[in-house]
C-alpha positions as CSV (number, residue, x, y, z in Angstrom):
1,X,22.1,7.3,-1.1
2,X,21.1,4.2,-2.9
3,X,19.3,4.1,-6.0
4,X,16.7,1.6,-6.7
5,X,15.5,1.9,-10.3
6,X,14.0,-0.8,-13.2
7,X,16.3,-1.7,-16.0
8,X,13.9,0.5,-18.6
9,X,14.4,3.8,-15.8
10,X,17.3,5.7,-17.9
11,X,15.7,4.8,-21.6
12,X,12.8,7.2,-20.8
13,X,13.5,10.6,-23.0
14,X,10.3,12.9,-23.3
15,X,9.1,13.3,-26.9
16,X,8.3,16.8,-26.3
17,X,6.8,18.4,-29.2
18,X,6.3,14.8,-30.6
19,X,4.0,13.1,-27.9
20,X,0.7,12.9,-29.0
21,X,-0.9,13.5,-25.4
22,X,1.4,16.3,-24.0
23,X,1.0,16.9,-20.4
24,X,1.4,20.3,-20.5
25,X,-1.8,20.1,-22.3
26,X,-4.0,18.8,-19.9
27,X,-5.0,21.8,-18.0
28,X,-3.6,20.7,-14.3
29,X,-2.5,23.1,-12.1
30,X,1.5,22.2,-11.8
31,X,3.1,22.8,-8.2
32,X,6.5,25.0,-8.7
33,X,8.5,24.5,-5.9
34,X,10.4,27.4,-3.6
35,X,13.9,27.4,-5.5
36,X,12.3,27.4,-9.0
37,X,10.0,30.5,-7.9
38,X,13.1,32.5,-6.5
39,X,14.8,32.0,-9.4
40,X,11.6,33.1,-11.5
41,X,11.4,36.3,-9.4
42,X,15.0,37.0,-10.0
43,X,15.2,36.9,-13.4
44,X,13.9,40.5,-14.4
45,X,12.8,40.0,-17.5
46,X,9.7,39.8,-19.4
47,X,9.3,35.8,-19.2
48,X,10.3,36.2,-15.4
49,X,7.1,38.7,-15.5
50,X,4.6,36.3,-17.1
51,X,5.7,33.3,-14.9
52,X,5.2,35.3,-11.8
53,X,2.2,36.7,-12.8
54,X,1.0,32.7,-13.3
55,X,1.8,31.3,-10.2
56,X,-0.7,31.9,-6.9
57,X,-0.2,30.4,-3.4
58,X,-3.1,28.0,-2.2
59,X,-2.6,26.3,1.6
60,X,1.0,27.3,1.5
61,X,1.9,26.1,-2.1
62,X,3.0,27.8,-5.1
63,X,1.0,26.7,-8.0
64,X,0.7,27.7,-12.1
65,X,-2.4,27.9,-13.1
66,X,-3.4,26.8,-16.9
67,X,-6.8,25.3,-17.3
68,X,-6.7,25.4,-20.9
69,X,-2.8,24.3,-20.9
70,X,0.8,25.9,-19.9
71,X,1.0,29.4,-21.5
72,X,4.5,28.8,-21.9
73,X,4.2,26.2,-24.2
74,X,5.3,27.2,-28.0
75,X,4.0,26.6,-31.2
76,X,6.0,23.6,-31.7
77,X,4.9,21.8,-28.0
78,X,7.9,22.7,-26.4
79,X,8.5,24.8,-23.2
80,X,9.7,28.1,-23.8
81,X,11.1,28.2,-20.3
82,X,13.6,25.6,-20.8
83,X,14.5,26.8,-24.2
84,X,15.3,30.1,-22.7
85,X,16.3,29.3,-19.2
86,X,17.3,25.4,-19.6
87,X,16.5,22.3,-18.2
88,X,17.4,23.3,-14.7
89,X,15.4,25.5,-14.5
90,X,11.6,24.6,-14.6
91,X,10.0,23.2,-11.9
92,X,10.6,20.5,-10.0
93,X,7.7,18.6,-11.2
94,X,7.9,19.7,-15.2
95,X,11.5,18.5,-15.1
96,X,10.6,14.9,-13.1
97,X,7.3,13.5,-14.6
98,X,6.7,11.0,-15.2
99,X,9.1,9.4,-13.0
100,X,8.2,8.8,-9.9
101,X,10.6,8.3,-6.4
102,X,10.4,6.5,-2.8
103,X,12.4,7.8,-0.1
104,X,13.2,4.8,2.9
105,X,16.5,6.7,5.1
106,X,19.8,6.7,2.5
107,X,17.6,4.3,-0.2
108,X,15.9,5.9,-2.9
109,X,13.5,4.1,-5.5
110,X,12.5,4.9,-8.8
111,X,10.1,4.4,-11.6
112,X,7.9,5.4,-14.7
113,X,4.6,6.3,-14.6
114,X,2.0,4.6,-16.8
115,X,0.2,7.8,-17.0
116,X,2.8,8.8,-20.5
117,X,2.4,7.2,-23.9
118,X,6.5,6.9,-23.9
119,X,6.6,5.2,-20.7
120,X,3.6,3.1,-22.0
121,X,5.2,2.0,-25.1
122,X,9.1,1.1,-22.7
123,X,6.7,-0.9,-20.7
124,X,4.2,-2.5,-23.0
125,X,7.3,-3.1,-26.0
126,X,9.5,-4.7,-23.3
127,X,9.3,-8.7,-23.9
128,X,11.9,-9.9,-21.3
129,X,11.6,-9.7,-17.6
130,X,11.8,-6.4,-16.5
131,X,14.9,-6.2,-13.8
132,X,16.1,-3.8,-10.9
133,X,19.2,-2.6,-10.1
134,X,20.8,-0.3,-8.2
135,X,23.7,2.5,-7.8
136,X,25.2,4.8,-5.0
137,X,24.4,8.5,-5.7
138,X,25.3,11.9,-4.4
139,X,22.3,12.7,-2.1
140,X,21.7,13.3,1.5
141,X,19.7,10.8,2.9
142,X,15.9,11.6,3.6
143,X,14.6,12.0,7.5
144,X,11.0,10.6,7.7
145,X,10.8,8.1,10.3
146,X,10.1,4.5,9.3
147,X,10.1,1.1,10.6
148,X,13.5,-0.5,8.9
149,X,13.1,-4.3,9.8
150,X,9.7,-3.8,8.2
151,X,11.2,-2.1,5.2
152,X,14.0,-4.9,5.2
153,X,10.9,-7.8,4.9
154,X,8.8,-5.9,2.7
155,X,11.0,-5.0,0.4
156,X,12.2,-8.9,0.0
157,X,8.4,-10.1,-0.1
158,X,7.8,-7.4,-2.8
159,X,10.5,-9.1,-4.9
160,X,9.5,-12.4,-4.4
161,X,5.8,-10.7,-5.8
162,X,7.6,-9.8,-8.6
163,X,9.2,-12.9,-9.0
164,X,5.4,-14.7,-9.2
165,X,4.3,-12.0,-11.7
166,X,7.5,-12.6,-14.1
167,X,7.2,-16.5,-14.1
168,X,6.8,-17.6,-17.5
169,X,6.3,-20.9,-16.4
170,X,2.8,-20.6,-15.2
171,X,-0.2,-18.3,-17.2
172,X,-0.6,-14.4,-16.2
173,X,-3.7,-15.6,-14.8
174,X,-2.3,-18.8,-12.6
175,X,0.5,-16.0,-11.3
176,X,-2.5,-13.4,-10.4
177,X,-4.2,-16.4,-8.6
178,X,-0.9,-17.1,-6.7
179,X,-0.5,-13.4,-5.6
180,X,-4.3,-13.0,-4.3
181,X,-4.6,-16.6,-2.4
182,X,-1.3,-15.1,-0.9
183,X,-2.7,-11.5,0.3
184,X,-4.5,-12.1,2.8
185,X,-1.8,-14.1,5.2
186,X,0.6,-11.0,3.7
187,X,-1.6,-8.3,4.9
188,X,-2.1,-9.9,8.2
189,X,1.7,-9.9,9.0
190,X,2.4,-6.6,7.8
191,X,-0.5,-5.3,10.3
192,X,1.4,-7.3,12.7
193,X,4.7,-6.0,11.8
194,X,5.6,-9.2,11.9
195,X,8.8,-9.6,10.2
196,X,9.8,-13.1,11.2
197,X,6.6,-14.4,10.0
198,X,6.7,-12.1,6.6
199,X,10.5,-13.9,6.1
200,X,8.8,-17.2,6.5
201,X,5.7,-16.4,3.7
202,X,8.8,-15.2,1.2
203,X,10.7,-18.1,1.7
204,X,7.5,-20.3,1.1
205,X,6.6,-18.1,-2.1
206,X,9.6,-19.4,-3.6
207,X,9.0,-22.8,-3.4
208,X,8.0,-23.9,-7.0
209,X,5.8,-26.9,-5.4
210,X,3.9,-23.8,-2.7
211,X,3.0,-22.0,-5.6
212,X,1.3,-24.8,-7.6
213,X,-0.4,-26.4,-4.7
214,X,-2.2,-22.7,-4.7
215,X,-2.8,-23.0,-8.3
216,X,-4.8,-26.6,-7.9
217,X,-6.4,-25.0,-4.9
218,X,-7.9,-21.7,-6.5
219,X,-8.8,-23.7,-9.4
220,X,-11.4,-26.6,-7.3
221,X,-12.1,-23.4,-4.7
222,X,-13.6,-21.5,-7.7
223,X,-16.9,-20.5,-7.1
224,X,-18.2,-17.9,-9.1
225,X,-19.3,-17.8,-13.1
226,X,-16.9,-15.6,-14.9
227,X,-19.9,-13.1,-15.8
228,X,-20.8,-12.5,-12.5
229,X,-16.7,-12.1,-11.8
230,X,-16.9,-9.5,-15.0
231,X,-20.0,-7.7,-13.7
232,X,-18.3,-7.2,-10.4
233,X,-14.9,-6.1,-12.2
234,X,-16.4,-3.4,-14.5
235,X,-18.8,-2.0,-11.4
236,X,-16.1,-0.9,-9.3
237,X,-15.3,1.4,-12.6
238,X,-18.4,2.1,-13.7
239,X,-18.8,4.1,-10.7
240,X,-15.6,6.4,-11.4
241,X,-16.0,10.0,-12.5
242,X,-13.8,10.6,-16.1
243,X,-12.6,13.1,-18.4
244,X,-12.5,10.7,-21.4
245,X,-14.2,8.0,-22.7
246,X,-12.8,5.0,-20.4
247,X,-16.5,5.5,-18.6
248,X,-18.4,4.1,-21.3
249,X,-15.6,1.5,-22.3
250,X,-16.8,0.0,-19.0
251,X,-19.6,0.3,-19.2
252,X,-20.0,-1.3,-22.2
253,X,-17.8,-4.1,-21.3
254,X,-20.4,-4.7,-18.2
255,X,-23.4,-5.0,-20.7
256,X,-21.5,-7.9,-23.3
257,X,-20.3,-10.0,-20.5
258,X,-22.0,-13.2,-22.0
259,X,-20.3,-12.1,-25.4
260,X,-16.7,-11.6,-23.9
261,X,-16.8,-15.3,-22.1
262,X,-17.7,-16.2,-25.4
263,X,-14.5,-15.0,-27.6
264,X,-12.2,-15.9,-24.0
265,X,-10.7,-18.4,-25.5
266,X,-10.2,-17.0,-29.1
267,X,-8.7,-14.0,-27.6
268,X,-6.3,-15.6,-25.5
269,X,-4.8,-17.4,-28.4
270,X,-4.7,-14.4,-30.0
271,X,-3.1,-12.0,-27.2
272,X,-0.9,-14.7,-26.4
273,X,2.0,-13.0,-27.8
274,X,1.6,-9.9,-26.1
275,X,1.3,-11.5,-22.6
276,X,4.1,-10.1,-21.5
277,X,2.4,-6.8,-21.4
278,X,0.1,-7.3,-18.3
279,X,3.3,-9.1,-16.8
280,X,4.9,-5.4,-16.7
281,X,1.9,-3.6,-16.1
282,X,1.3,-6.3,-13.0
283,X,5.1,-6.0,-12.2
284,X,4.8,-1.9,-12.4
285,X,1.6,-1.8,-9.8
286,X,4.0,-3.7,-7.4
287,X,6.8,-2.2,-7.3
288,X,5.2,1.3,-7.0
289,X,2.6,1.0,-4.5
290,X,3.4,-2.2,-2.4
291,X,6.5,-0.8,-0.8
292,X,3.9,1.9,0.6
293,X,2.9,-0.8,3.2
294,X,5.8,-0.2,4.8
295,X,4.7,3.1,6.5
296,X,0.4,3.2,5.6
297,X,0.3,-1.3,6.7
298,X,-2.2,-1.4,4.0
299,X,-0.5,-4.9,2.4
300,X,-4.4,-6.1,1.0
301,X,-5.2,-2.7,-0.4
302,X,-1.3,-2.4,-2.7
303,X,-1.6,-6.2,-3.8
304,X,-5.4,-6.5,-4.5
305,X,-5.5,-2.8,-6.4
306,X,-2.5,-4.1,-8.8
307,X,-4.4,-7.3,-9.3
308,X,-7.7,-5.6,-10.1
309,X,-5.9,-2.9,-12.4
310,X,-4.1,-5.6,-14.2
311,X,-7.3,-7.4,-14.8
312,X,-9.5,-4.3,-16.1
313,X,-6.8,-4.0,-18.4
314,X,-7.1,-7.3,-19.9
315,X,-10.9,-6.9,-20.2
316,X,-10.6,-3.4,-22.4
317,X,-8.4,-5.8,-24.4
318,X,-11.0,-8.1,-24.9
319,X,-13.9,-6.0,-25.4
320,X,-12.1,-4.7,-28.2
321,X,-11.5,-7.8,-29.8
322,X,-14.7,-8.9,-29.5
323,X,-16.3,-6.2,-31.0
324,X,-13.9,-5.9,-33.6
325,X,-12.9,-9.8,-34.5
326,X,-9.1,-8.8,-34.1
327,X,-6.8,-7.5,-31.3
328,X,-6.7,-3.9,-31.0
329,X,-2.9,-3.4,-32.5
330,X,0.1,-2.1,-30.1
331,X,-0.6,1.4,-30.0
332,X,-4.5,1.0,-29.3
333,X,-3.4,-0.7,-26.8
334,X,-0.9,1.4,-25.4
335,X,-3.3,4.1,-25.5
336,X,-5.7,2.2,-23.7
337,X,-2.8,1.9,-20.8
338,X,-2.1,5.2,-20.7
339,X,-5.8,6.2,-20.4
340,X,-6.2,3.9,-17.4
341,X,-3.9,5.2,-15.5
342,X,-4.2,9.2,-16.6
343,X,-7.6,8.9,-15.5
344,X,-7.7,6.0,-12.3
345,X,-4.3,5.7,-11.2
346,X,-3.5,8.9,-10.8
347,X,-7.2,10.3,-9.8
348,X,-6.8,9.6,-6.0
349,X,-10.5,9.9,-5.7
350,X,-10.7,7.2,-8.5
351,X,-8.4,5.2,-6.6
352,X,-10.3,5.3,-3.2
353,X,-13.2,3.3,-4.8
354,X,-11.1,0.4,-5.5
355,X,-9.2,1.2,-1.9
356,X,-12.7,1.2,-0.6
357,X,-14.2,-2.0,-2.3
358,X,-11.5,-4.1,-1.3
359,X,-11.9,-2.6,2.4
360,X,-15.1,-3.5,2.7
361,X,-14.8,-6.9,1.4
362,X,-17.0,-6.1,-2.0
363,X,-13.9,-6.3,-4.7
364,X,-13.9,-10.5,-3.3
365,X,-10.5,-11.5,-5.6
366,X,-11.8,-14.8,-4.8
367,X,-14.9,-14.4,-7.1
368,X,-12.3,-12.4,-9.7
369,X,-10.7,-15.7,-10.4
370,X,-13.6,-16.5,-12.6
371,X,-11.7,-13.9,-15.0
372,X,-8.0,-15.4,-14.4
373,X,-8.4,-18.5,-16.4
């Protein structure tokens, strides 16, 4: 098997009793797959007891149930299974989050979900280009059927994506522009599975000169005021159901738009230092979800939804400054991250409202370049 991972994939260590949002906190009901109950059952002895007596079956999967957080947590935040059993032992899913894996026949990729304030702070602290490499390991290679010409092309137009995303030579917000005049001719050929015409689009992509004859064109085919763009933007999530307080963030952000347009240009100066962080969080939506296309064909959906994510992130930034006359500092705004995607990346029913918006043609990334610059 080959093993496709970001540079960033092996610096991840969980801060266990340290982290100040620990997910075995949150009350979800944690999947324990079939080896890890087996060994549960087997161990006879008063843990093995409690951890059975946890764990209930719902449409054939085992689950632990802890709606107020994992009863097997200690004092300190850490897991009294591991400390007793080891590492090896808890389930599949304890011992994996927040990584995250694609299986494509004997390749295997990797990555970090946003959803943890470690993997936040990696991302968000990390000023150069984010690379990928890759290694052989010892695994068997997976069985699900999938188209492998189409994996071949969409795999070398997802890096040439992520080559658009990391050029410094051009603004976050002339690289977003880039990527969404792009989609829709994309989308098209992965419907098609069209893989000599998806070869032609990455070889075009590349050209330096392609990309800023886009650039001119978005910026005289701009047709929309950046309020209305901003209004549209913080709909889509005002609609969302939350645990927290990202709700009324956007909401709030959707009732100053005239104020935000105001400080734009004052908080770009500002954040420019930090661009680099929507760079990764841009570069991270792509290289999770657009491989996807591969097998669901949904090319528009994986490249507008990392677009749109990447931009409600910038305009949480810039609420903040504006209501506070300073950027929020790095760990506000790490926080902030981590919130977004706790509660709308990883909340499929979140997610289907932007799925559904750009579907029906409502989330228009046209009209969203009134917010790119």
């Amino acid at each position: 098997m080959l093993l496709r991972y970001p540079d960033i994939f092996f610096d991840f260590k969980c801060l266990c009793g340290g982290c100040e949002d620990n997910c075995c906190q949150m009350g979800w009901d944690i999947e324990i797959d079939e080896d890890t109950y087996t060994y549960y059952k087997g161990l006879g002895t008063e843990l093995g007891r409690r951890l059975c007596e946890n764990i209930y079956e719902e449409d054939g999967a085992l689950y632990m149930g802890q709606p107020e957080g994992c009863p097997f947590m200690d004092g300190e935040g850490l897991c009294s299974v591991q400390l007793e059993c080891g590492a090896e032992h808890i389930s599949e899913i304890c011992r994996e989050h927040p990584r995250f894996y694609e299986w494509f026949g004997d390749v295997k990729e990797a990555g970090l979900g946003l959803c943890c304030e470690e993997v936040c702070r990696l991302v968000m602290e990390h000023e150069k280009p984010i690379l990928f490499t890759e290694r052989e390991i010892d695994e068997a290679a997976d069985e699900l059927e999938f188209d492998r010409e189409l994996f071949r092309e969409v795999r070398k137009l997802r890096d040439r994506l992520i080559d658009i995303a990391q050029d410094r030579g051009m603004s976050i917000s002339q690289r977003m522009m880039i990527l969404a005049y792009s989609t829709e001719d994309i989308a098209d050929a992965v419907f098609d599975r069209d893989v000599k015409r998806l070869a032609q689009l990455s070889g075009m992509l590349a050209i330096d000169g392609f990309r800023m004859e886009i650039v001119i064109h978005s910026q005289q085919d701009r047709h929309s005021a950046p309020e209305r763009a901003m209004r549209m933007l913080c709909s889509i999530f005002e609609r969302m159901e939350y645990m927290g307080t990202l709700g009324e963030i956007f909401a709030k952000c959707k009732g100053m738009t005239d104020k935000l347009e105001q400080c734009r240009d004052s908080f770009e100066k500002a954040y420019a230092p930090y661009e680099h962080e929507l760079e990764n969080i841009l570069v991270y939506f792509i290289w999770r979800y657009f491989i996807k296309c591969t097998r669901d064909l949904s090319a528009a959906e994986h490249i507008f939804s990392a677009l749109i994510c990447t931009a409600a992130v910038r305009v949480m930034f810039m609420a903040e400054f504006c209501e506070r006359g300073e950027l929020p500092d790095g760990k506000r705004r790490q926080w902030l991250v981590k919130e977004f995607s706790k509660e709308i990346e990883y909340d499929s029913d979140n997610m289907d409202i932007i799925y559904e918006e750009i579907q029906e043609g409502r989330a228009d990334l046209m009209m969203l370049g009134g917010l790119f610059g």
